[in-house]
C-alpha positions, -999 to 999 in steps of 0.1 A, spaced: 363 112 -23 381 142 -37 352 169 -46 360 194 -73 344 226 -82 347 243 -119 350 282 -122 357 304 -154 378 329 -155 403 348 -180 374 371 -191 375 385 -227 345 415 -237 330 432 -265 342 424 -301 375 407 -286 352 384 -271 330 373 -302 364 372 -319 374 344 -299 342 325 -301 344 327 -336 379 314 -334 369 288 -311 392 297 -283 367 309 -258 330 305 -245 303 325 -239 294 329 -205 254 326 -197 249 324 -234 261 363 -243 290 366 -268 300 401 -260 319 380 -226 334 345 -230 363 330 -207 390 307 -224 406 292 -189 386 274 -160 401 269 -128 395 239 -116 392 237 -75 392 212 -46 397 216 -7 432 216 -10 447 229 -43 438 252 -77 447 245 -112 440 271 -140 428 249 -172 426 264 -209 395 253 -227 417 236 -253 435 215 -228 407 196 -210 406 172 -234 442 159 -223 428 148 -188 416 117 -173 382 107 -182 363 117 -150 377 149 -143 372 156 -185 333 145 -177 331 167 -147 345 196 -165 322 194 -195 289 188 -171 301 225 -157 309 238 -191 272 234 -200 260 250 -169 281 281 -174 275 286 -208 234 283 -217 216 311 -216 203 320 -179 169 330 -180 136 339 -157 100 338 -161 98 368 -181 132 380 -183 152 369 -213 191 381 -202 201 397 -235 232 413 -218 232 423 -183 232 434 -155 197 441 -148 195 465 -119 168 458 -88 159 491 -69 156 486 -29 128 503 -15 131 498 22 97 506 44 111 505 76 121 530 103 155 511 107 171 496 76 211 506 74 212 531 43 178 546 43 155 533 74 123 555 80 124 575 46 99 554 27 77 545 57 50 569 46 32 560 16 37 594 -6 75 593 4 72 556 -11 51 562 -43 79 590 -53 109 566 -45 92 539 -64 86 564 -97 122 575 -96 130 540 -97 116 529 -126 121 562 -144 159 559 -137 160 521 -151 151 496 -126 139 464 -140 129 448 -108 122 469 -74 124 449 -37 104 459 -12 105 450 23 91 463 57 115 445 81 152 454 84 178 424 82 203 447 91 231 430 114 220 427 154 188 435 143 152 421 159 127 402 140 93 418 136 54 413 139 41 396 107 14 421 102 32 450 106 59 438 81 25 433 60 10 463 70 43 485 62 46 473 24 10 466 13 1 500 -2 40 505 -17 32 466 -35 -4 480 -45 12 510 -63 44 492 -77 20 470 -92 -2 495 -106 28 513 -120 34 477 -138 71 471 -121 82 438 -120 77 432 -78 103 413 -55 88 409 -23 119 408 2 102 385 36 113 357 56 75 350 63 50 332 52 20 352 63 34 385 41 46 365 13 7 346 14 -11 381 21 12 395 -16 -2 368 -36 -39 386 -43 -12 413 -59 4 384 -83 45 394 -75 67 385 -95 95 371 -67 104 366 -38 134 375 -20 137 354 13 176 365 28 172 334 49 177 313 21 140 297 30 155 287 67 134 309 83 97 298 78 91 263 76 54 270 58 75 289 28 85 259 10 48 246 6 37 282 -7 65 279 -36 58 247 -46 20 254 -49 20 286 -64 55 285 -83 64 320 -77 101 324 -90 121 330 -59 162 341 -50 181 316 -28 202 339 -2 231 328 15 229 344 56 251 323 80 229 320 114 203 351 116 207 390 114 204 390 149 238 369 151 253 366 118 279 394 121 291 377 157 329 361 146 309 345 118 341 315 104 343 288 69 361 262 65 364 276 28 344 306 21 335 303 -14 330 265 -17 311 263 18 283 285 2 286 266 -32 280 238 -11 253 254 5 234 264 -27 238 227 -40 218 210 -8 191 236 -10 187 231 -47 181 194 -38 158 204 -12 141 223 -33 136 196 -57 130 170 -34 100 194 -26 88 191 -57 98 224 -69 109 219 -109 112 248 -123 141 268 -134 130 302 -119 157 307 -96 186 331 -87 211 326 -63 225 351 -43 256 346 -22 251 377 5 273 396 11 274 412 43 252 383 57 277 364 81 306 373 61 339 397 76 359 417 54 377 392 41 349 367 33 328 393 14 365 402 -7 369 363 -14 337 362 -20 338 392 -50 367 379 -65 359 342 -74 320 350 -76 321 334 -117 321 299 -97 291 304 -89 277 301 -127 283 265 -127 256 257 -109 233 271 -135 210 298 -124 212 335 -127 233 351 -98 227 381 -79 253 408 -57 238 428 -31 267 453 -28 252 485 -29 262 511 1 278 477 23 298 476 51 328 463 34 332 497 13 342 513 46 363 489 57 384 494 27 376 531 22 391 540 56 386 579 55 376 582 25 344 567 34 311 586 25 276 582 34 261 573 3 293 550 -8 285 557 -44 323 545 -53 327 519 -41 288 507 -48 298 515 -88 337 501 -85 322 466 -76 291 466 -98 314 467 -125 334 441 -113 304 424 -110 297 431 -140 328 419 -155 325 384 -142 289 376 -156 262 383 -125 231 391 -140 214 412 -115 227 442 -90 206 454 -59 215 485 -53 196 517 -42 210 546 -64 199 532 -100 205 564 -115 246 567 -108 249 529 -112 234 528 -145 251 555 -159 285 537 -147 272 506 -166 259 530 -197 294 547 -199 314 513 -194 295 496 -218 303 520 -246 339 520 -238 345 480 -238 312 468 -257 311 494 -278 274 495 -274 250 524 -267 218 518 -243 201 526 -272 212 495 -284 197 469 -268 171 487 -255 169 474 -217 187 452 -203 162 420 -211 131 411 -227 101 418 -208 68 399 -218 33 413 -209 26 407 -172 
């Protein structure tokens, strides 16, 4: 049986897109008229064919049914428990506490370096900030479950205080159980809840919105000649059995993100694929998230013009992140990325931050 898979594409922005939604020749993506697609591609195993919107009506009755079922998914409004995505993207600030992440391993280890990290954060527009005490870097080791606990407990204790909305990055179920006294807000488990069988039963009881991560095999191997069948569709595929795990767990909510990972058992040419047919992704009806910030895939394409902090090419593919409708960036520089989202979105929205405020609605916590 011949599966097929529905992504948008053919992007329009600002008050050319509302234009078109007006004039019925495009949707809006996620709900938000300032970007609506007119074209779909529709995809199998074997072939592509780009679709306009106005010209799904002249196919057969199952493939029109399929089509519309995706339609529906693409267009509504993504939301989270307190987030309301009025435009995006929303920005998550990475606070690492550990002495060996890639970018910036042992800077926030000690608590004041923390505190001052987190402050500059927020001030500089995060809307969510991830903290994690054990690096998933690629060869790396896994690490005690109290000290992971023991590295980000006083950094979750002030985040909180400071009223930041709190991912708590873990593969384990003792830190994630140990955070819960400090009511976070999500959980961001790169193993894509593979790691810890116990983490499933702490989800379903407590209902903690959570991010479902893509990572072929584990850091310690996932960068060893890691090989698809089909990039893109393999880890559709693999977002579509664990959201029917998750439901067969009893799990009902809505509060999810998915997140493909890039860099997490993907080559050059994977993580490239990857960021160039990442809209398919909205079809399966959550919010999705691009860790991109500072990656490994920026040098490879860089060549010598590669930097430490990788600013450009951390901002070039946040905006073409941006451009195809993910709702939320991880990156660690806030302050350059949001001015390169400030500065675009005057130019193509024609809006000014001022505008809209933030980047959702946040209730009281």
């Amino acid at each position: 049986m011949i599966k097929y898979y529905t992504r948008a594409c053919n992007f329009y922005y600002g008050e050319n897109s509302k234009e078109k939604i007006n004039k019925k020749i495009s949707l809006p993506l996620s709900g938000n008229k300032l970007i609506s697609f007119d074209t779909i591609e529709l995809i199998t195993r074997k072939k592509k064919k780009l679709i306009k919107i106005k010209d799904i009506q002249k196919l057969s009755l199952k493939l029109k049914k399929k089509i519309i079922k995706d339609l529906k998914e693409i267009t509504k409004p993504k939301n989270l428990k307190k987030f309301k995505f009025k435009t995006f993207p929303l920005l998550m600030g990475i606070l690492n506490a550990t002495p060996d992440s890639f970018s910036d391993g042992g800077k926030y280890l000690r608590s004041n370096a923390a505190y001052k990290q987190i402050k500059k954060l927020k001030k500089n527009g995060a809307e969510i900030i991830d903290i994690g005490g054990e690096s998933t870097r690629p060869n790396s080791h896994t690490i005690d479950s109290l000290d992971e606990w023991n590295r980000v407990k006083s950094k979750l204790k002030y985040a909180k205080k400071n009223k930041m909305f709190i991912s708590l990055d873990t593969r384990k179920s003792f830190v994630l159980n140990k955070s819960l006294p400090l009511k976070i807000n999500l959980l961001n488990d790169v193993s894509g809840l593979s790691h810890d069988d116990k983490m499933i039963n702490i989800l379903k009881k407590t209902k903690i919105p959570f991010i479902l991560h893509h990572m072929k095999g584990t850091p310690k191997t996932m960068q060893k000649n890691p090989k698809y069948k089909n990039v893109v569709l393999d880890i559709y595929d693999f977002f579509e059995k664990k959201l029917e795990f998750i439901r067969a767990n009893k799990i009902n909510h809505n509060n999810i993100i998915l997140d493909p990972g890039i860099g997490f058992g993907k080559n050059l040419k994977h993580n490239i694929t990857l960021l160039n047919q990442i809209s398919i992704f909205h079809s399966l009806g959550f919010p999705v998230m691009l860790g991109i910030s500072k990656k490994r895939f920026i040098k490879d394409i860089a060549g010598n013009n590669d930097s430490k902090e990788r600013t450009g090419g951390t901002i070039s593919s946040s905006i073409h992140a941006m451009l195809q409708g993910v709702q939320i960036l991880r990156v660690h520089d806030i302050n350059e990325v949001k001015q390169a989202i400030k500065v675009f979105n005057k130019i193509i929205f024609n809006i000014w931050e001022k505008d809209i405020s933030a980047q959702m609605a946040l209730e009281e916590q």
